[in-house]
C-alpha positions in Angstrom: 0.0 0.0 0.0 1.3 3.1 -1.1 1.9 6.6 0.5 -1.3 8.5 1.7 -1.5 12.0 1.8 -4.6 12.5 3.1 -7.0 11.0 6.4 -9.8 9.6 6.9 -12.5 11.2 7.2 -13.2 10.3 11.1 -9.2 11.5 11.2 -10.4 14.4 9.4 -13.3 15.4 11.7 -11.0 14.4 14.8 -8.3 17.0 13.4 -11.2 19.9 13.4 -12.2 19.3 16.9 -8.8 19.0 18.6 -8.2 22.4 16.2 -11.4 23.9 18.1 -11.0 22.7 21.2 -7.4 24.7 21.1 -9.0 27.5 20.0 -11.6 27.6 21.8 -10.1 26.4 25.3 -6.9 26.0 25.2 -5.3 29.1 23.9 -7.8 31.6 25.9 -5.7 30.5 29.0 -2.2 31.6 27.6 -1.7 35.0 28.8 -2.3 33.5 32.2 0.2 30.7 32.1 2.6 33.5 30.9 1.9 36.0 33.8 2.5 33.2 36.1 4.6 30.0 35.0 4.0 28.8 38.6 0.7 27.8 37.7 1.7 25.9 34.7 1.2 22.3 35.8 -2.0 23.6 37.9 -3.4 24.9 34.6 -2.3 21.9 32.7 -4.2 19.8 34.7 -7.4 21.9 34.5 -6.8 21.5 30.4 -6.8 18.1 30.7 -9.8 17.7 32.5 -11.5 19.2 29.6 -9.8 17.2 26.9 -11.1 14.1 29.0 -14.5 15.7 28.7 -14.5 16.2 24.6 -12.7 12.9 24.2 -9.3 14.2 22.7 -7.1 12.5 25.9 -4.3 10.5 25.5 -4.2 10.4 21.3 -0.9 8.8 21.4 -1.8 5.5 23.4 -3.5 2.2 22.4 -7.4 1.8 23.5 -6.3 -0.3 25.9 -4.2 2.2 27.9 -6.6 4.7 28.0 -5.9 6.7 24.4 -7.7 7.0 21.3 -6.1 3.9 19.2 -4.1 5.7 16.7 -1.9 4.9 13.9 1.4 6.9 14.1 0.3 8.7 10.6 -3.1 9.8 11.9 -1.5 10.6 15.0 0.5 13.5 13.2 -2.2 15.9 12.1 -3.6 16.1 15.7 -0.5 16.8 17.5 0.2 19.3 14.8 -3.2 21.0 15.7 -2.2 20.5 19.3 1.1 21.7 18.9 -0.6 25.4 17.7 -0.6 26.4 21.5 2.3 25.5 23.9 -0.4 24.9 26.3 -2.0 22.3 23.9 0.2 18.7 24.0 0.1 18.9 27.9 -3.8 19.5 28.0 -3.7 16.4 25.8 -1.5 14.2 27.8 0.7 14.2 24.7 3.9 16.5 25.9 7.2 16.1 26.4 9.2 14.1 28.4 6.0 12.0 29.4 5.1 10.9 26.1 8.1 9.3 25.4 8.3 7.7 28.8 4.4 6.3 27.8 5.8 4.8 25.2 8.8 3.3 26.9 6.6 1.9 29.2 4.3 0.6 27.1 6.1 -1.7 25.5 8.9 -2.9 28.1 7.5 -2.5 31.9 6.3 -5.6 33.8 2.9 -5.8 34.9 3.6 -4.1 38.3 6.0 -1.5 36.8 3.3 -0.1 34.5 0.3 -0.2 37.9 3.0 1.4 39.8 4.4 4.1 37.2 2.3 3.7 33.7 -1.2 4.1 35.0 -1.1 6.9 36.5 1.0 8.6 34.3 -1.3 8.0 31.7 -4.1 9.4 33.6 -2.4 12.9 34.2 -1.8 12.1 37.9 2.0 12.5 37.8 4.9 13.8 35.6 7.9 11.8 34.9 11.2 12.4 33.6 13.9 11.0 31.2 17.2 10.9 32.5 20.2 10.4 30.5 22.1 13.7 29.9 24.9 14.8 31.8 27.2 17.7 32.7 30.3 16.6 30.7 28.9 13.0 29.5 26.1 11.2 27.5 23.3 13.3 25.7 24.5 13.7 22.7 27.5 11.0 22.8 26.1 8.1 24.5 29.1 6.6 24.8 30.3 9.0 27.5 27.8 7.4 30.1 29.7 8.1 33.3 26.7 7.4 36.0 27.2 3.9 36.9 25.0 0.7 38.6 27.2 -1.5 41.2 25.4 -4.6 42.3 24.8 -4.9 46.0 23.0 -8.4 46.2 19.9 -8.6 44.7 19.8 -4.5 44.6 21.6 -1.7 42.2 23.4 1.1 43.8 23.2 4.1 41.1 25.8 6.9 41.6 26.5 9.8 38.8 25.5 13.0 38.1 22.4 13.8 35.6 22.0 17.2 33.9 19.6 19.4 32.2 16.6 16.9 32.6 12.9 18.2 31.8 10.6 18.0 34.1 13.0 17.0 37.5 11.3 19.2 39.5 8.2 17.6 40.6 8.7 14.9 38.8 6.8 11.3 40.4 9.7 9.1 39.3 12.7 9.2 36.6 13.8 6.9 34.0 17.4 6.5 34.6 20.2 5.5 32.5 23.5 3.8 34.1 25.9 2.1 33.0 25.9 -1.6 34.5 28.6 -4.5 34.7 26.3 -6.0 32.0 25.7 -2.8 29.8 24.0 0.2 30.0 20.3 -0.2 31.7 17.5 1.5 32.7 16.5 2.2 35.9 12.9 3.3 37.7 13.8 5.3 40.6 11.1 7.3 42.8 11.8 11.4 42.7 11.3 10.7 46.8 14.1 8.2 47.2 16.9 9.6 49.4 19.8 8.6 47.2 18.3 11.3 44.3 19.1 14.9 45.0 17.5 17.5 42.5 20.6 20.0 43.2 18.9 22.8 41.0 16.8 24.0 38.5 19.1 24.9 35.3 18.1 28.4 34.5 17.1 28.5 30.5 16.1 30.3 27.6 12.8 28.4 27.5 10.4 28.4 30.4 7.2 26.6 29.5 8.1 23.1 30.6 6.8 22.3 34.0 9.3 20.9 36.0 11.9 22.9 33.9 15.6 21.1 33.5 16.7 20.1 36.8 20.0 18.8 37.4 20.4 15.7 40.1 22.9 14.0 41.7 22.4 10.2 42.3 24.7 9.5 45.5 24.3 6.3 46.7 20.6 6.1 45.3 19.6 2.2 46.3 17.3 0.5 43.6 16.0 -3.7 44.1 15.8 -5.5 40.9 12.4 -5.3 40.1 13.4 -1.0 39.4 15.4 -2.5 35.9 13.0 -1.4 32.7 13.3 -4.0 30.5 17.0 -6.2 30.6 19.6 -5.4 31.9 22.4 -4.1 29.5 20.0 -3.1 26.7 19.7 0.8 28.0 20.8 2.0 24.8 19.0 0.2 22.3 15.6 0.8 24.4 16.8 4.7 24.4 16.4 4.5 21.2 13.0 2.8 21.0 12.2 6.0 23.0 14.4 8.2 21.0 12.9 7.7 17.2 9.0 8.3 17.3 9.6 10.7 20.1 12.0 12.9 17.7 8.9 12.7 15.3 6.2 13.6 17.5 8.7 16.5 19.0 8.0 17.6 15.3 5.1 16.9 14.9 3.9 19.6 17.9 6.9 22.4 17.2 4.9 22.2 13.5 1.8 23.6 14.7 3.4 25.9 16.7 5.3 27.0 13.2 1.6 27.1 11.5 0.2 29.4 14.4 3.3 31.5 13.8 2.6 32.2 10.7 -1.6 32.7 11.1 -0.3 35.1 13.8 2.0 37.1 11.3 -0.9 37.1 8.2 -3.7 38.3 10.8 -1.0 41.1 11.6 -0.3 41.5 7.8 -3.8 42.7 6.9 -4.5 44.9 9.3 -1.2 47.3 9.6 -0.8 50.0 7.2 2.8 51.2 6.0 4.1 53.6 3.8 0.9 53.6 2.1 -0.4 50.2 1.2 -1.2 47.3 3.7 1.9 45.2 5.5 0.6 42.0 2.8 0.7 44.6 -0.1 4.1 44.6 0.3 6.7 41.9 -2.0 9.0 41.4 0.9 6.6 40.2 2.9 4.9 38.2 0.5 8.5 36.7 -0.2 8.5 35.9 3.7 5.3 34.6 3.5 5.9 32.3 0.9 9.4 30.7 2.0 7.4 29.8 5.4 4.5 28.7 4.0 7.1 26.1 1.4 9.2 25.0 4.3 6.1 23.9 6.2 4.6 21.8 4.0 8.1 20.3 3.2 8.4 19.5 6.8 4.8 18.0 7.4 4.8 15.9 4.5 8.7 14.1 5.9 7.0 14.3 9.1 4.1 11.9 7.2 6.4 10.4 5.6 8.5 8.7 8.4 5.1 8.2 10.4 3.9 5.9 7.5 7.2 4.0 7.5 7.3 4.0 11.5 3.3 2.7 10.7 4.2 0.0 9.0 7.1 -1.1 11.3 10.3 -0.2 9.6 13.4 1.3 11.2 13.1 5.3 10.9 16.8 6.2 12.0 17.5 8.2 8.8 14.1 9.4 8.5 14.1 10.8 12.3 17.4 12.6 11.7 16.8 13.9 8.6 13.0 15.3 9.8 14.6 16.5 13.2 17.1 18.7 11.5 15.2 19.9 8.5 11.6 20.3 11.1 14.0 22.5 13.8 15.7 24.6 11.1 12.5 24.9 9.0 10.5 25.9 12.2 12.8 28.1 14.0 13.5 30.0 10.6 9.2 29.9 10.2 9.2 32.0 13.7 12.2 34.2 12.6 10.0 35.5 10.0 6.7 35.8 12.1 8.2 38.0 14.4 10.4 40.3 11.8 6.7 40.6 9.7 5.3 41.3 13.6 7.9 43.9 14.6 7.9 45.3 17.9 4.1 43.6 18.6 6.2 40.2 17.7 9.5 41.2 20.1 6.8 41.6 23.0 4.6 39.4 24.5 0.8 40.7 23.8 1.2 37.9 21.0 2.8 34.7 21.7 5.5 34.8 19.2 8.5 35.8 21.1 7.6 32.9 23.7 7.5 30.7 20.2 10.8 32.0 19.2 12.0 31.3 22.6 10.9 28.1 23.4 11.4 26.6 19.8 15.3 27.5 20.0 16.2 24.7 22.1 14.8 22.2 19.6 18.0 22.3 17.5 19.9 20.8 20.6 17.7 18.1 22.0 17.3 15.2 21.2 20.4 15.6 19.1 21.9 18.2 17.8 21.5 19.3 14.4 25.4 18.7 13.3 25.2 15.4 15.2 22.2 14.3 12.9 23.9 15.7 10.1 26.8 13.6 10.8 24.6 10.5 11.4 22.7 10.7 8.2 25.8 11.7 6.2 27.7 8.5 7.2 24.7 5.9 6.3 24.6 7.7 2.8 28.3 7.3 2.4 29.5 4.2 3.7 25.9 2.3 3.4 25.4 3.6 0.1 22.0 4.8 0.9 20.0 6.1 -1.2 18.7 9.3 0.0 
């Protein structure tokens, strides 16, 4: 079966809704979330009641954990709509770091590991975060994986130094990467046990992640057995099971966020006057226009594009790296524009677009950075003799 570019129409109708329901709901509560970023979480979870009510909860997740059931490809146009409003993914239940972690869980925790952690994750009731990064280690080299597991009897003693991790503050338990005797593993360790310390709260360019980017210290941070996700010695190949679809839903979301951008800088466009003729009159801004308007639909349909293949249950790798760097770059040029065709309204915050061009920044970095992608796809097409 063949590449489809468009949805059913029960996909279709689903798309409007989640669309209206961020209108309608979702985006009226922005200027208070930016006034007070303190209440983030508590307005999250207010949005999320509501998306329980209208039936848009959990869109990432099987029926039988709670979601709506659907395929990676139809899953992209409703995080996209989602995505138009920071606000929106977390109202959903479809943010980052917890809908990776979902997905993690998903498909490796025991039966007790997804009642204790999994459930009520999925019902909003907790955060979560993913720990891997660290101050002068792995992130984007995994290799340099410093924090290490020492057997003590049928326990794991976990002692290293995590950094720049969404959502530490807060956060009901972490996903931990260490490395083992046997490998690197994952761990499940509760935010309340006494061996992990959130030292801080990194201060950062981009604000609207509850939690923020805490940095921890795991000192003598005692875990039993039945705390190892999945086998132990397989961390990094179930990082990656993490890794790939949540790369592509990560652009999935920053795309709507690049569409609203731009509905934001056109409204703008036919209403202010200068040097005569409207803002849209003008070539140069039709010129901005246009280049945003081209790089967008490049980047959904490679979005679509590694969805179907990720559908159908082939490896993404390339795909992901290739739609993470061109997605970032495409977006983040997509809210340059917004705000230069916005001017001084764009630079300030009676419009959303500065917090965009904020927040969006950071998406060239995590996740891996764009030159570390670049890297990645450049060696598969030269020494695999890929074809692009």
């Amino acid at each position: 079966m063949g590449l489809n570019f468009g949805h059913s129409p029960e996909i279709q109708s689903l798309q409007q809704k989640v669309r209206q329901f961020i209108d309608d709901v979702v985006i009226p509560r922005e200027k208070e979330a930016a006034a007070d970023l303190g209440r983030l979480e508590a307005i999250s979870g207010e949005l999320q009641e509501k998306a329980k009510e209208e039936g848009l909860f959990l869109p990432q997740m099987p029926r039988e954990a709670g979601g709506l059931g659907l395929s990676f490809e139809d899953l992209a146009p409703i995080l996209e709509e989602a995505g138009r409003s920071l606000l929106g993914p977390r109202a959903l239940n479809a943010a980052a770091p917890d809908e990776g972690n979902m997905h993690l869980l998903y498909h490796l925790a025991t039966p007790e590991q997804k009642k204790r952690y999994l459930e009520p994750l999925l019902e909003g009731r907790i955060r979560s975060a993913f720990a891997m990064t660290e101050p002068m280690g792995a992130g984007a080299d995994p290799d340099l994986l410093q924090t290490v597991a020492r057997r003590k009897g049928k326990a794991f003693v976990l002692s290293g130094r995590k950094w720049f991790i969404t959502g530490a503050e807060g956060a009901a338990f972490f996903i931990v990467l260490a490395r083992a005797e046997e490998g690197p593993t994952l761990f499940l360790v509760d935010g309340r046990n006494p061996g992990l310390q959130l030292l801080r709260t990194v201060p950062s360019m981009d604000r609207w992640s509850p939690g923020g980017h805490g940095e921890i210290l795991l000192e003598d941070c005692e875990v039993g057995e039945e705390a190892v996700l999945g086998k132990v010695g397989e961390g990094f190949a179930y990082a990656q099971l993490r890794l790939d679809p949540a790369r592509l839903t990560h652009c999935m979301r920053w795309l709507g966020a690049g569409v609203r951008a731009m509905e934001l800088a056109q409204a703008y466009a036919t209403e202010r006057m200068a040097f005569g003729q409207m803002l849209q009159d003008h070539q140069a801004i039709q010129f901005m226009v246009a280049d945003s308007h081209m790089e967008l639909h490049a980047a959904r349909l490679m979005v679509w594009h590694a969805a179907w293949k990720y559908a159908k249950g082939e490896r993404i790798r390339h795909e992901t790296s290739m739609t993470k760097v061109f997605v970032s770059e495409a977006v983040g040029r997509v809210m340059d524009r917004a705000v230069q065709i916005t001017g001084a309204l764009g630079i300030s915050e009676d419009i959303p677009l500065s917090i965009f061009y904020r927040e969006v920044r950071p998406f060239r970095i995590y996740d891996g950075p764009s030159e570390v992608h670049r890297a990645s796809v450049g060696k598969r097409a030269l020494y695999r003799r890929l074809r692009p």
